[in-house]
N, C-alpha and C positions, 0 to 999 in steps of 0.2 A: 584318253579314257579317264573316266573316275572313277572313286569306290563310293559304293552308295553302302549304306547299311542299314538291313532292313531287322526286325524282330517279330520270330516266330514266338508267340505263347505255349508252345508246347516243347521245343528244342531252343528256344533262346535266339542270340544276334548271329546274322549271316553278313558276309558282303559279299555285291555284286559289281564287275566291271561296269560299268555303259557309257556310252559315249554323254557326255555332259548334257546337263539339261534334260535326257528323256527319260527318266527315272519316274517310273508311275509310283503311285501315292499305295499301293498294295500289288505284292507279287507272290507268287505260289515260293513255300520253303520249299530248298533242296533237298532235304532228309523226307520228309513225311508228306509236302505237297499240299498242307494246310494254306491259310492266309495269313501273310505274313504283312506287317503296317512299317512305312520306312520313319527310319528314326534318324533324326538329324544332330550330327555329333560333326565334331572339331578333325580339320584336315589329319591325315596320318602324317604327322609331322616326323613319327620314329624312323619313317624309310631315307631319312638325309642322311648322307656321308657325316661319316663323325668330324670330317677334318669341317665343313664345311659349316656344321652346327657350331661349333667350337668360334669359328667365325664371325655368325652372326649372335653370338653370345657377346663375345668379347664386343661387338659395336655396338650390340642394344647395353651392353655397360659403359658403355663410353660416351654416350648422350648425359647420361643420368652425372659420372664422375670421368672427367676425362682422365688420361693419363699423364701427370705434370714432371715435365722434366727444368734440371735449373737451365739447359740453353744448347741451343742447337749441337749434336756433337757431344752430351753428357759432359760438356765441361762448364763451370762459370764464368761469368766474363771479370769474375774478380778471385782476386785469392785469398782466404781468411784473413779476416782484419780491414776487409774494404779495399787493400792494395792491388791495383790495376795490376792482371798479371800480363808478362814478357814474352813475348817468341821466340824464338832462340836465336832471332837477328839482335836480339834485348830493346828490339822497340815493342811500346804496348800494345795490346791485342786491341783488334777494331774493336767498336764496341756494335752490340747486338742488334739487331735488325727491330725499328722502332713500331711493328706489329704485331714483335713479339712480348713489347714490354705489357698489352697487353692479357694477356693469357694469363691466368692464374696462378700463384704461389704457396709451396706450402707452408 
C-alpha cells in the first residue's frame, strides 16, 4: 500500500492508503466531501526505525568522507619515529596488506 496525499481547499492535506499506481488525480475530502486535487510530495521517510536511519546516514556520509583509520586493527604498522614496530616474539610486524596502502590518509 501507499500514501497518497491529496489537498482539500477548504480543510487542507489528507492522506490516503491505496494500493500503488491507482490513485485518481481527484477524490472526495473525508471531513466535508468537497474535491480534493492530489498533491505530490516526497516518500514519508519519518516512518523508519531510528536505528535504521542512523544507518543509512552514516553510509550516505561515508561516500562523500569515508572513515580513515591508520591500519587494520587501529594500530600502525610503525611506531613513532618510523621504527618498525615488534611482536612480542620481538620479530617485526608484517607489514600492511598492499590495497590498503591505497586508501587515504590523514
Amino acid at each position: 500500500m501507499a500514501i497518497y496525499e491529496y489537498l482539500c481547499p477548504d480543510c487542507g492535506p489528507f492522506d490516503v492508503f491505496l494500493p500503488m499506481g491507482t490513485a485518481p488525480e481527484t477524490r472526495d475530502c473525508s471531513a466535508c466531501e468537497g474535491p480534493a486535487r492530489r498533491r505530490f510530495s516526497g516518500p514519508h521517510l519519518r516512518r523508519v526505525h531510528p536505528v535504521l536511519a542512523a544507518s543509512l546516514a552514516r553510509e550516505e556520509r561515508s561516500r562523500e568522507a569515508p572513515e580513515v583509520v591508520p591500519a587494520p586493527g587501529g594500530t600502525s604498522g610503525s611506531a613513532p619515529g618510523g621504527v618498525p614496530r615488534r611482536r612480542a616474539s620481538g620479530r617485526p610486524a608484517r607489514p600492511p596488506h598492499p590495497a590498503l596502502a591505497r586508501l587515504p590518509r590523514p
